[in-house]
N, C-alpha and C positions, 0 to 999 in steps of 0.2 A: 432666312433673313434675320439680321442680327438688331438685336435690342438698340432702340435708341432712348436716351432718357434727356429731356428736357425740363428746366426751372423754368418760369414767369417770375417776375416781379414785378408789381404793380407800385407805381408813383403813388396812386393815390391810398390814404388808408379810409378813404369813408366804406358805410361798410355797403352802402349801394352803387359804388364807383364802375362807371361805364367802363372805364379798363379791366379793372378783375371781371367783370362780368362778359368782356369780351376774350376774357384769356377761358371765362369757362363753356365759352363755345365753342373755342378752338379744342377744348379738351375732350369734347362729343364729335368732335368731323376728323380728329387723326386717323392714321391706318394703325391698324393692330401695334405694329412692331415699333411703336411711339408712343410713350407717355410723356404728359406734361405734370407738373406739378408748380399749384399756386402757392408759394412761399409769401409766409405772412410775415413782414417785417417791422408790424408797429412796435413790440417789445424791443427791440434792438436801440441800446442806447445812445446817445448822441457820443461819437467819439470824442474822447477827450487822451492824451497819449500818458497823463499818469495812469490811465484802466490799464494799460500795456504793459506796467510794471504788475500787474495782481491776475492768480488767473481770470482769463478772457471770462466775459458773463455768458452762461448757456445758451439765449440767444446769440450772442456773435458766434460761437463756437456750431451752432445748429446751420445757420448762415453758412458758413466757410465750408465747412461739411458737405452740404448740397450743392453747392458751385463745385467747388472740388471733383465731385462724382459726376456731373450733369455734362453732357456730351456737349449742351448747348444752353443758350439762357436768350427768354424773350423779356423785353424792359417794354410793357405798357404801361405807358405815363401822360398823365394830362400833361397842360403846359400850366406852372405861376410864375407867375409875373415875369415872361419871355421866359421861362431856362427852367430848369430841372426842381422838380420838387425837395424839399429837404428830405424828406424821410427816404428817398430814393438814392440822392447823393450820399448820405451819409451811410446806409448798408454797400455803397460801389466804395466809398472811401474805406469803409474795415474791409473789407478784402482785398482791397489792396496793400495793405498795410502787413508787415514779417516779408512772408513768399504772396509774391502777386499772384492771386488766382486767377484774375482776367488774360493774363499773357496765354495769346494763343487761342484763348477761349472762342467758340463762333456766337455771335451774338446779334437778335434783330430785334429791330425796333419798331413798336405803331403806337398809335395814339387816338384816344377818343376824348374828346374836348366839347364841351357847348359853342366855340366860336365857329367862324366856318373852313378858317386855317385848320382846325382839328389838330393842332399840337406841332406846327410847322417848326416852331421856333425851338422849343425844347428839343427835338431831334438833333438840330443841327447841335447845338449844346451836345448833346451825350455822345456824337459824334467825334465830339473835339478830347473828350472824354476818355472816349474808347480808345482814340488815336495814339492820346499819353500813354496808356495802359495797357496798348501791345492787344488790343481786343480786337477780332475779326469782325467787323461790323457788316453785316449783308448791307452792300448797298441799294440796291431793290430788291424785289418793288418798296416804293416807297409807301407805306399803308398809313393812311391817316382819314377817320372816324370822324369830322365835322358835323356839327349842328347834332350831337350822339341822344342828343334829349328826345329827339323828333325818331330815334332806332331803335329804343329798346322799351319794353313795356313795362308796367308797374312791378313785376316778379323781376326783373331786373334780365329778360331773354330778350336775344336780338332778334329783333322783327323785319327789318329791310333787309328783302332779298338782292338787293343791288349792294349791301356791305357781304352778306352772308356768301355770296356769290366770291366776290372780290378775295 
C-alpha cells in the first residue's frame, strides 16, 4: 500500500484551538499508510506583493514546500465574523501566488466552532475559494464540530463519542 501524506491547517492560531486539536485526533485514528501533519502558520507573514520582489521569508517558502509535497490538505477552521479566518486566508493566498499550488490539489474541509452551526458559514466561503483556485474540495460528508466547547476536555482531547465516531 503506497504512502499517503497529508497537511492540516488550522484557521485558528490559539494555541488551545478546537480545530488543531481535532486535526490531532484525526492524527491518532489514521491507518498506517497516512500521515497527517499540523502545519503551523502563525509566522507566515501578511502578504503584501512588494515581499514578492525579495526572497520569499522562510515561513512562506516552509508553507509552499509542504502543500507542494502533500497528496492532500485538510483546512480546519472556526468561522469569524461569517467567512474565513485571516491567518488562514492569507497562508491559501501565498500559495497561490507565482505557480498556484492549490490547482488540482484534493482538499476537505471541517470545523469546530462554539456556536451550534459549528462553522456553516466559513465552509461555504472556502468553498468559493477553492472554486477560484482550481482546488478539489471533498464535497462530503460535510463535517462540522458545533457547541465543540461542550467535546473536548481541558487537555484539549476529544471526548464526544458521537464526533469521534463521525
Amino acid at each position: 500500500m503506497s504512502q499517503i501524506k497529508l497537511i492540516a491547517i488550522s484557521g485558528s492560531l490559539r494555541k488551545g484551538s478546537y480545530n488543531s486539536n481535532a486535526v490531532r485526533f484525526l492524527q491518532k485514528e489514521l491507518p498506517e499508510n497516512v500521515s497527517l501533519e499540523l502545519l503551523d502558520i502563525s509566522q507566515v507573514p501578511l502578504l503584501n506583493e512588494d515581499d514578492e520582489k525579495k526572497p520569499l521569508p522562510e515561513s512562506v517558502l516552509n508553507l509552499k514546500d509542504k502543500i507542494a509535497e502533500a497528496d492532500g490538505v485538510i483546512f480546519a477552521t472556526p468561522e469569524y465574523n461569517y467567512s474565513i479566518p485571516p491567518a488562514l486566508k492569507n497562508a491559501i493566498d501565498w500559495a497561490s501566488r507565482g505557480k498556484n499550488l492549490w490547482s488540482d490539489k484534493p482538499v476537505a474541509i471541517f470545523s469546530a466552532s462554539l456556536g451550534m452551526l459549528g462553522g456553516s458559514r466559513v465552509q461555504g466561503h472556502l468553498r468559493q475559494v477553492a472554486l477560484c483556485l482550481n482546488m478539489r474540495a471533498l464535497n462530503k460528508p460535510e463535517v462540522f464540530i458545533g457547541s465543540a466547547h461542550t467535546k473536548f476536555d481541558k487537555e484539549g482531547n476529544l471526548t464526544d463519542a458521537t464526533t469521534q465516531d463521525f
